[in-house]
Backbone as a chain_set.jsonl record, in Angstrom:
{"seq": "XXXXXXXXXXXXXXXXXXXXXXXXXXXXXXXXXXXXXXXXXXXXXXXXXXXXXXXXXXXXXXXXXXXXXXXXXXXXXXXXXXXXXXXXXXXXX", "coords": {"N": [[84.484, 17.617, 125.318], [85.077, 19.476, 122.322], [86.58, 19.559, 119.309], [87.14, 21.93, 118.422], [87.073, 23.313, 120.994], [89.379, 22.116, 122.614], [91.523, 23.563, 120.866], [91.439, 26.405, 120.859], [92.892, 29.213, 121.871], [93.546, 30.114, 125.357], [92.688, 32.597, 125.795], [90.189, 32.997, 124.791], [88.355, 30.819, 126.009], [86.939, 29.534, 129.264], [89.507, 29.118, 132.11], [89.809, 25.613, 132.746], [89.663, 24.429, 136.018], [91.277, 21.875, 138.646], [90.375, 20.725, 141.451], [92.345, 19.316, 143.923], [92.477, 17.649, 147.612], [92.57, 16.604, 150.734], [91.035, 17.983, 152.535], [87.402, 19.126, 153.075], [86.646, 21.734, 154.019], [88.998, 23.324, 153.207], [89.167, 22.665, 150.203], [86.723, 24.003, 149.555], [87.237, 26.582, 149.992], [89.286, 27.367, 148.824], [87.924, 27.226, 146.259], [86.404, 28.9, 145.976], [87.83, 31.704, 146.218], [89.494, 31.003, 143.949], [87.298, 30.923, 141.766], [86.562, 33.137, 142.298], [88.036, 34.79, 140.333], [88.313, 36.505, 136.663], [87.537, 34.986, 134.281], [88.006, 31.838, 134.908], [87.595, 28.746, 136.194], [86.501, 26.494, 138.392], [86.335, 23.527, 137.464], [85.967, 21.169, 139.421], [86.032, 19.26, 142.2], [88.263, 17.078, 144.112], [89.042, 13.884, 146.268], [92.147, 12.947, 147.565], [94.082, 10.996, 145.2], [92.947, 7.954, 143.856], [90.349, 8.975, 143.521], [90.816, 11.729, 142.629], [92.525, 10.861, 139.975], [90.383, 9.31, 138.767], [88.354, 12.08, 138.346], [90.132, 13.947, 136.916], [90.997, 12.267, 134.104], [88.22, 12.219, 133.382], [87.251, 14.952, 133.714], [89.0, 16.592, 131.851], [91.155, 19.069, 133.052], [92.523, 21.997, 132.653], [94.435, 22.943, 134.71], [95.39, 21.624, 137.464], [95.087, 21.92, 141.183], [97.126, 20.44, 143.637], [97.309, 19.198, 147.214], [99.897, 18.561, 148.456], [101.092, 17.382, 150.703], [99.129, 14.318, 152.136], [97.321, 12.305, 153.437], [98.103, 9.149, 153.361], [98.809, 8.966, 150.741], [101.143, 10.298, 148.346], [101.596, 13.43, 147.352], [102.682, 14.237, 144.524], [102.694, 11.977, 143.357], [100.092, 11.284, 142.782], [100.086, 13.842, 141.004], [101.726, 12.866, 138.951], [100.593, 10.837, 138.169], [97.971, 11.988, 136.76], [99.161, 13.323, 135.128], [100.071, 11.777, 133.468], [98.001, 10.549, 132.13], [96.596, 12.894, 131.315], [98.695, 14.569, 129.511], [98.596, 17.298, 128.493], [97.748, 19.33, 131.049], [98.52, 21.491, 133.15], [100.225, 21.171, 136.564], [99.79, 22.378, 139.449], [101.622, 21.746, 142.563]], "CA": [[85.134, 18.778, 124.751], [85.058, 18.967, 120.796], [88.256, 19.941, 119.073], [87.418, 23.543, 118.246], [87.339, 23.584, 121.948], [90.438, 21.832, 122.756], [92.582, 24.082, 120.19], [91.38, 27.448, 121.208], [93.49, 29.686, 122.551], [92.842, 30.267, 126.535], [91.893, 33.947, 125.985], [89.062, 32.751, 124.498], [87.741, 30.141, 126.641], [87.371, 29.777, 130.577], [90.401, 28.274, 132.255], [89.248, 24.98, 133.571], [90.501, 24.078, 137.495], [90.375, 21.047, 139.157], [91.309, 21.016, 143.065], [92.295, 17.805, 144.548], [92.638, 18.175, 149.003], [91.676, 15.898, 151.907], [89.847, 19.071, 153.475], [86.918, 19.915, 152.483], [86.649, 22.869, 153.866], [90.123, 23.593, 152.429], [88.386, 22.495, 148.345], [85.663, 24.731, 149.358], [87.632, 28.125, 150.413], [89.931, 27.377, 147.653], [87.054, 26.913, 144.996], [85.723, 30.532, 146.14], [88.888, 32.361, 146.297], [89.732, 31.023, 142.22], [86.327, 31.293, 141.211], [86.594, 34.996, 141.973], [88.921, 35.614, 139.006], [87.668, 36.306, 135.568], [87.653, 33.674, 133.305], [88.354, 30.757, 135.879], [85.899, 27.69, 136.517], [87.214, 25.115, 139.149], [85.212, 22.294, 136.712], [85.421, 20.135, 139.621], [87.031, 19.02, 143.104], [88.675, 15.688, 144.378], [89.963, 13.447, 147.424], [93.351, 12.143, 146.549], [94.19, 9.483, 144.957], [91.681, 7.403, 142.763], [89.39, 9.523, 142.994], [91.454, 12.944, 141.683], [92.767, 10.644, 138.752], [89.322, 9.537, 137.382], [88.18, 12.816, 138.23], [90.982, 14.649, 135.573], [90.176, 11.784, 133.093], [86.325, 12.549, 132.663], [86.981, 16.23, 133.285], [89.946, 17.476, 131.265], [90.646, 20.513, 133.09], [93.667, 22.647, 132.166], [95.309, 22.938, 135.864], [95.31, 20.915, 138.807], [95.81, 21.93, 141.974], [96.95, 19.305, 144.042], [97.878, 19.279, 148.151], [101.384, 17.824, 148.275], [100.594, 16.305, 151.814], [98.297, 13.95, 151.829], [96.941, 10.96, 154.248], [98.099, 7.574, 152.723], [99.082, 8.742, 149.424], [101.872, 11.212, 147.744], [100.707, 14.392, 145.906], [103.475, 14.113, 143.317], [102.584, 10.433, 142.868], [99.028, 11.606, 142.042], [100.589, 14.285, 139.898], [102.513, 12.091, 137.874], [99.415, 9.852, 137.598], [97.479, 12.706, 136.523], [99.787, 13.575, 133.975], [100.132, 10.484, 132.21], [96.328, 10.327, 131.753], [96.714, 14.375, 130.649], [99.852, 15.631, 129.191], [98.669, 18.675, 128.196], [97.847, 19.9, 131.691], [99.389, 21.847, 134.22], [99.835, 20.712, 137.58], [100.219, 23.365, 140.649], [101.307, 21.312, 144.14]], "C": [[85.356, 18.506, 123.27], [86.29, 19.974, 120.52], [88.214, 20.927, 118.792], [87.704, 23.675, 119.753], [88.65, 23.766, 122.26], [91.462, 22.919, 121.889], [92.465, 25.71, 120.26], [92.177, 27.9, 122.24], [92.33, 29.692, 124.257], [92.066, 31.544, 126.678], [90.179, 33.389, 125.26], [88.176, 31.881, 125.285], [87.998, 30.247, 128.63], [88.721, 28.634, 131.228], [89.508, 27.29, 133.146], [90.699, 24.011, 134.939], [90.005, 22.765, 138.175], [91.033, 21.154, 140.648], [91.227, 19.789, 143.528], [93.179, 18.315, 146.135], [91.833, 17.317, 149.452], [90.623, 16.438, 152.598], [88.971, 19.484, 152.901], [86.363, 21.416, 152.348], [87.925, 24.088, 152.931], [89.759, 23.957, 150.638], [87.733, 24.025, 148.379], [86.195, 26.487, 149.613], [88.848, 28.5, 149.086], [88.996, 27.503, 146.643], [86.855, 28.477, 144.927], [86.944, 31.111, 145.107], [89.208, 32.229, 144.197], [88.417, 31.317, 141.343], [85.983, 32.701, 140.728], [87.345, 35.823, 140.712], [88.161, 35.218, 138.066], [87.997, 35.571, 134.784], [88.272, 32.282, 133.71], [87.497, 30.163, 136.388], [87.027, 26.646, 137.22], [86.085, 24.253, 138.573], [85.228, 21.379, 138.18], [86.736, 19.934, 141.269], [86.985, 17.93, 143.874], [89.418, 15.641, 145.921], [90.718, 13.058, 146.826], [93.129, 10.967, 146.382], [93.221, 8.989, 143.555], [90.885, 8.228, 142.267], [89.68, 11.168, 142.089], [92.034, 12.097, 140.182], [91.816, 10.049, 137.599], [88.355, 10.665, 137.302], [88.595, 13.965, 136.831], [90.84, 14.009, 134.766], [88.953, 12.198, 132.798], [86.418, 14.375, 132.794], [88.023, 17.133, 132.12], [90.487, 18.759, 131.513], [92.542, 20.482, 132.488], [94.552, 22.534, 133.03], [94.681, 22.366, 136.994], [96.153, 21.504, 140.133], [96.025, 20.999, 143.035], [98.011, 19.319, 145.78], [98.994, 18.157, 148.231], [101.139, 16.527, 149.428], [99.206, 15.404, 152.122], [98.21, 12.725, 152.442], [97.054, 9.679, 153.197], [98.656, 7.167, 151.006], [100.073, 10.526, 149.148], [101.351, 11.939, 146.582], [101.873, 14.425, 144.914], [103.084, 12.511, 142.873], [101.295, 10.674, 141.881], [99.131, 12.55, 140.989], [100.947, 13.676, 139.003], [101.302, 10.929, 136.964], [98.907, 10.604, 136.483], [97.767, 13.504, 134.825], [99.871, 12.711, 132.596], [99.419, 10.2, 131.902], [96.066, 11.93, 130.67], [97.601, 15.214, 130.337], [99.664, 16.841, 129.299], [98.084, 19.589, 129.276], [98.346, 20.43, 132.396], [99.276, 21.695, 135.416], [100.635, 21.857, 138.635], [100.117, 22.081, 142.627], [101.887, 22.589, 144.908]], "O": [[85.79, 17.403, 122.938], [86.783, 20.847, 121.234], [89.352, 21.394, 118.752], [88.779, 24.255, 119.912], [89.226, 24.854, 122.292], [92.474, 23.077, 122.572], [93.378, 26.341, 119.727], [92.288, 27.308, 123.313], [91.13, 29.459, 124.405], [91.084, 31.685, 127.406], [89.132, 33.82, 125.742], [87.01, 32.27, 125.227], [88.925, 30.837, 129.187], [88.819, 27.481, 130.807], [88.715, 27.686, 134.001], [91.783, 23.434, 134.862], [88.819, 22.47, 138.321], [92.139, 21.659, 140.846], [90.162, 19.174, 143.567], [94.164, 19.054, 146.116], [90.714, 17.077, 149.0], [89.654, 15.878, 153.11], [89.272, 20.31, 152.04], [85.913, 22.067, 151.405], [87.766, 25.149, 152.327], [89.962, 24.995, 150.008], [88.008, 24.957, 147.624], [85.45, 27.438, 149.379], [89.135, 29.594, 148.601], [89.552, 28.212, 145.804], [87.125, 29.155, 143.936], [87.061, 31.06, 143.883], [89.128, 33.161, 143.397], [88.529, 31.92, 140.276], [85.524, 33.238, 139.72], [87.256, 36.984, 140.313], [87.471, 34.198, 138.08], [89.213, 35.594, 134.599], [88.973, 31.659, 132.912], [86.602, 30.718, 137.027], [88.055, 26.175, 136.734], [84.986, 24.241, 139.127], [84.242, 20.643, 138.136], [87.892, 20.351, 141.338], [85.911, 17.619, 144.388], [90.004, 16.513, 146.563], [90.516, 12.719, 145.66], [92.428, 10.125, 146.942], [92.944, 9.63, 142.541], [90.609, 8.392, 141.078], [88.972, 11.626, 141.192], [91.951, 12.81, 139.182], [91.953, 10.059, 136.376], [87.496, 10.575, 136.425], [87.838, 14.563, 136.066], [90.366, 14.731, 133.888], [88.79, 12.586, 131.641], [85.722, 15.06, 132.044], [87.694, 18.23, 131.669], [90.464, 19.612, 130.626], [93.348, 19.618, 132.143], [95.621, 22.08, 132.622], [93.547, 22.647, 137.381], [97.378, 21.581, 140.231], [94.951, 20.624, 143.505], [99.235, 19.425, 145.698], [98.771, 16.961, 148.041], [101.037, 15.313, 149.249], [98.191, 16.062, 152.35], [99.037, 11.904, 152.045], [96.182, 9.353, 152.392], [98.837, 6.138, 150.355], [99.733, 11.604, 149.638], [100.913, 11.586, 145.487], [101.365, 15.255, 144.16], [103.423, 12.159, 141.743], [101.27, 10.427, 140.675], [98.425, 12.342, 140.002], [100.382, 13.969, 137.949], [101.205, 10.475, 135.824], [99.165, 10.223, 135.341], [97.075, 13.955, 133.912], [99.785, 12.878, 131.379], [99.607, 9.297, 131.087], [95.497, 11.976, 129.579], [97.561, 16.398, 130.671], [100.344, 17.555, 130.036], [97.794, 20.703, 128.838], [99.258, 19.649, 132.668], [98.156, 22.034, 135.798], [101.839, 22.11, 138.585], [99.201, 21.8, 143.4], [101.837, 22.646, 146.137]]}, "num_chains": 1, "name": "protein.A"}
């Protein structure tokens, strides 16, 4: 992402989504469902844990959504991870 990017307002650019969920059918009915709105790109979707926090590192998206419950690992834990790698995102559990 080059810094005209980064500093553009959102009306101008697409919001980028990332979905982190054990299910994948869950990712995948969720991906639809946000995809369907205008100007909304799920850049990308994760199992918890490791793999949702070098996921949001290499992608930068804007909002995370992230299933609270979660086999073996806490979705606020991975939030908080998530955060401290990407301040400037927003996180939806």
């Amino acid at each position: 992402m080059t810094l005209t990017q980064k500093t553009r307002p959102l009306v101008d650019r697409k919001l980028r989504i990332l979905i982190v969920d054990d299910h994948e059918v869950a990712r995948r009915g969720l991906r639809t469902r946000l995809q369907a709105e205008r100007g909304w790109d799920v850049c990308g979707e994760a199992q918890p844990g490791d793999e949702a926090i070098d996921k949001a590192r290499n992608l930068r998206p804007d909002v995370v959504v992230i299933e609270t419950h979660l086999p073996g690992v806490d979705g606020t834990h991975v939030a908080r991870q998530i955060l401290s790698k990407i301040p400037r995102a927003e996180v939806l559990l």
